[in-house]
N, C-alpha and C positions, 0 to 999 in steps of 0.2 A: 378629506381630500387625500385622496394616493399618492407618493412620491416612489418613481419609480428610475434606480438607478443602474440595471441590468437587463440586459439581451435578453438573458435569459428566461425572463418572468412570464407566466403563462400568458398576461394581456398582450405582452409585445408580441408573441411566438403567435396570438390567434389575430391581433391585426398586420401581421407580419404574410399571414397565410390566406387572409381576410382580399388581401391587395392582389395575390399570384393566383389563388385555385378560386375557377368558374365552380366547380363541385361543391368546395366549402361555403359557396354563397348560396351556392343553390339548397346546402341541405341547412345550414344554420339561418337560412333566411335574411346575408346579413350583408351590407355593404361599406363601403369606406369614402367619407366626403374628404377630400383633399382642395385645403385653403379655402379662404376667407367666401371667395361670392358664390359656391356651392352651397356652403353650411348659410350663409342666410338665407338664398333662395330656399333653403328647407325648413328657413326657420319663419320667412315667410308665408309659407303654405300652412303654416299652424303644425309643423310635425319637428317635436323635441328629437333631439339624438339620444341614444341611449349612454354614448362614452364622447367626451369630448377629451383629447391628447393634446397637452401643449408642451413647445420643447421649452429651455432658458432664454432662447433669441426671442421665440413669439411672448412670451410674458413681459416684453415690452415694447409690443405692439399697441397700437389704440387702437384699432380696430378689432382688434381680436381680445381685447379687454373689456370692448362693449358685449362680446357675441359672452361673453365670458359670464359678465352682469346676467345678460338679458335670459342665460339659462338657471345660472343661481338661482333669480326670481322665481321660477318655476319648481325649482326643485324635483325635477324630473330627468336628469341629466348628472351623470359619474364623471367628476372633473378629475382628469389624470395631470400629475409635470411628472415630466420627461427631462433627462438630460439630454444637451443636443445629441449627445454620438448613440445613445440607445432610439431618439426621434429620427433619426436617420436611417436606422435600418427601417422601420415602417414605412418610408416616406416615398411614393412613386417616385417623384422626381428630384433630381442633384442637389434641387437648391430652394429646399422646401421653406414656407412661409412661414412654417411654425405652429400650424394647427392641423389635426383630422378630426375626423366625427365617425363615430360608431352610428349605422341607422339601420332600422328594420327595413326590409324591403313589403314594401305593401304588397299584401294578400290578393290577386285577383283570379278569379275564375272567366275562362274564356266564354262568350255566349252560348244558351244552348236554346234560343227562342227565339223568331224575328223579333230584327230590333231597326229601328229610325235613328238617323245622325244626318244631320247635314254634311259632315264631310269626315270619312274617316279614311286613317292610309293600312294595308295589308305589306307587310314587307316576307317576302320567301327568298331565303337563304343570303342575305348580306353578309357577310365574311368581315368584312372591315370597320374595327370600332369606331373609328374614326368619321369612316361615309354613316354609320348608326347613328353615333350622334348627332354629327350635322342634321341629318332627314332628323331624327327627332325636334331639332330646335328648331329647322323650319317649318314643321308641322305646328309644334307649339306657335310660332311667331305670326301663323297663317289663320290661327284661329281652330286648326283640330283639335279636338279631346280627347279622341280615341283611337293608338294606335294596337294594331294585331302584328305579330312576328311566329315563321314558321318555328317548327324546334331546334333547325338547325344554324338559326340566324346567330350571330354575335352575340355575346352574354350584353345584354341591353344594363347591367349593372358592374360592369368594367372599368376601371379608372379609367381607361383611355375614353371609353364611350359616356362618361360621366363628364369630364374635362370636354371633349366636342360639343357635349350636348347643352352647356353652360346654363344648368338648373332647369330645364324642359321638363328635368323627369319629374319636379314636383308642380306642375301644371298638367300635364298630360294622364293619362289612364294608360297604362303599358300593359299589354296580355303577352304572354309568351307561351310557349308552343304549343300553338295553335295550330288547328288544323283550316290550314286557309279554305280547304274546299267548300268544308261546311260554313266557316265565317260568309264568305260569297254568298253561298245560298240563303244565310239570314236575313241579310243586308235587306234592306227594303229600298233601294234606290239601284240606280246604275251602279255596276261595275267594271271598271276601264283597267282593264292592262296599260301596261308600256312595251312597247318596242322599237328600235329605229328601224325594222322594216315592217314597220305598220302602213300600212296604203293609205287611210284617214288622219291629216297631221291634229295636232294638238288642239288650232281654230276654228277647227269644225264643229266642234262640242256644246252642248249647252251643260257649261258645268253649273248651273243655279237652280240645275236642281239636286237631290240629296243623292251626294258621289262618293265613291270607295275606289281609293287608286290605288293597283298593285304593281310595285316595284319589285323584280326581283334582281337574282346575282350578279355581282359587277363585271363576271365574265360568261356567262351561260344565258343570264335574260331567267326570264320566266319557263318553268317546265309546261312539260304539253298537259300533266293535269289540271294547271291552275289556267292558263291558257282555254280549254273546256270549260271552266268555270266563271269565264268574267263575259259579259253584256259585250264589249267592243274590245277592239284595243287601239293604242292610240301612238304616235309618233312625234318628235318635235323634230322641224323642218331645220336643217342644216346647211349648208354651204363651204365651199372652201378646201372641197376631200375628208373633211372630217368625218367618222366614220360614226361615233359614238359620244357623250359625253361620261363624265363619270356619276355614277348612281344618286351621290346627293345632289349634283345639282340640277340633273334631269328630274328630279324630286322638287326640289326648289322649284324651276321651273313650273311642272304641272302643278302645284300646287297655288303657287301666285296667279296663276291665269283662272282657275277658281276662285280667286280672292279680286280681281280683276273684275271679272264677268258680275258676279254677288254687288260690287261697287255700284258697276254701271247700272244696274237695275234698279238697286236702291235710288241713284241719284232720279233716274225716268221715275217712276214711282211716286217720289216727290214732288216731281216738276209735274205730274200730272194730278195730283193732289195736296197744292202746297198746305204748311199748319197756317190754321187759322181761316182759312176759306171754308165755302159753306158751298156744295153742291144745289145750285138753282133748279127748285121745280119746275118739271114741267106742266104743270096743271093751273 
């Protein structure tokens, strides 16, 4: 076990850098879990952290004494103590809980073959970590497994966008940059744009069957290539002067009305073939 009581020290200097540069994640492959219900939603998902940091305040934490156990057991995991004032420079936030997690970021290659999903989201150029993560956690909470991001979307492994996303990211399948054109063309189902001057609002849709909804920029919308590239596009019906909502929850939105529609079906479905009856012959 490391004791580590300077700034200085090459761990703190890479999770120090780990937290600020999109580049350094991108090229070491490497991201930073900040506090306690990130690090077990990943410890949930069956994926060990490579560095677990703990300052002198979290070391007497119980909850972070369990995450602490439950990685020893494994033995797959470098336990760091930190004093608080070196824990501090690593620590996103003011008033840190006392723990981070060193984690690889999983390896995906974007599709190059048609592929089947009942419901996947395409997101092109979201700007904001924050609206990234929300859309990821409602994707996750809606039942999605597979989201696509253009190249120039928000680093999808961002503290900010990790903290919105509140552990989404180890249920979900994240592609990044992607080339949405081609993802469209894969898709083996509908593909619905979004826009508030879509002429077809949101109710018109049969979302039960296998949908791909693309969200794009919180202030641009969708460009006219990806625009070309989708089946319909689609609007949610407003009132009041309001012009627009903000990207995740116009997200939320279509996404729960696919999870809506899938309901009602399932329930008719049922009632038309309840368990345990037996379809009468007619012979």
């Amino acid at each position: 076990m490391l004791h580590i009581t300077s700034r200085e020290h090459p761990l703190v200097k890479q999770l120090a850098k780990l937290q600020k540069s999109a580049r350094f994640r991108k090229q070491s492959k490497l991201a930073v879990l900040d506090g306690i219900h990130l690090i077990q939603s990943c410890l949930s998902a069956g994926n060990f952290p490579q560095t677990l940091a703990v300052s002198e305040i979290g070391q007497h934490h119980a909850e972070i004494a369990g995450l602490l156990e439950n990685c020893s057991a494994q033995d797959k995991t470098q336990i760091i103590w930190m004093t608080d004032r070196v824990f501090q420079k690593i620590s996103p936030v003011q008033s840190p809980i006392g723990i981070l997690a060193c984690i690889a970021i999983p390896d995906t290659a974007c599709p190059d073959a048609p592929f089947y999903q009942n419901c996947c989201v395409l997101l092109e150029s979201i700007q904001d970590p924050g609206n990234l993560g929300t859309i990821l956690r409602s994707a996750a909470s809606a039942g999605v497994s597979h989201v696509y991001l253009s190249t120039d979307c928000a680093d999808a492994w961002s503290p900010k966008t990790l903290r919105a996303a509140m552990g989404a990211h180890f249920i979900l399948k994240i592609y990044t940059d992607c080339n949405l054109t081609e993802i469209a063309a894969l898709f083996q189902g509908q593909v619905i744009g979004t826009s508030p001057a879509a002429a077809k609002p949101l109710y018109q849709f049969d979302f039960t069957k296998p949908t791909a909804f693309v969200f794009g920029n919180e202030g641009a919308g969708l460009s006219d290539t990806i625009r070309q590239s989708v089946t319909d596009m689609t609007s949610i019906p407003m009132s009041g002067g309001v012009e627009s909502l903000n990207a995740a929850i116009a997200a939320s939105i279509c996404l729960y009305e696919k999870v809506r529609q899938d309901y009602v079906r399932a329930v008719e479905k049922n009632s038309e073939n309840p368990i345990g009856t037996k379809k009468q012959s007619s012979v």
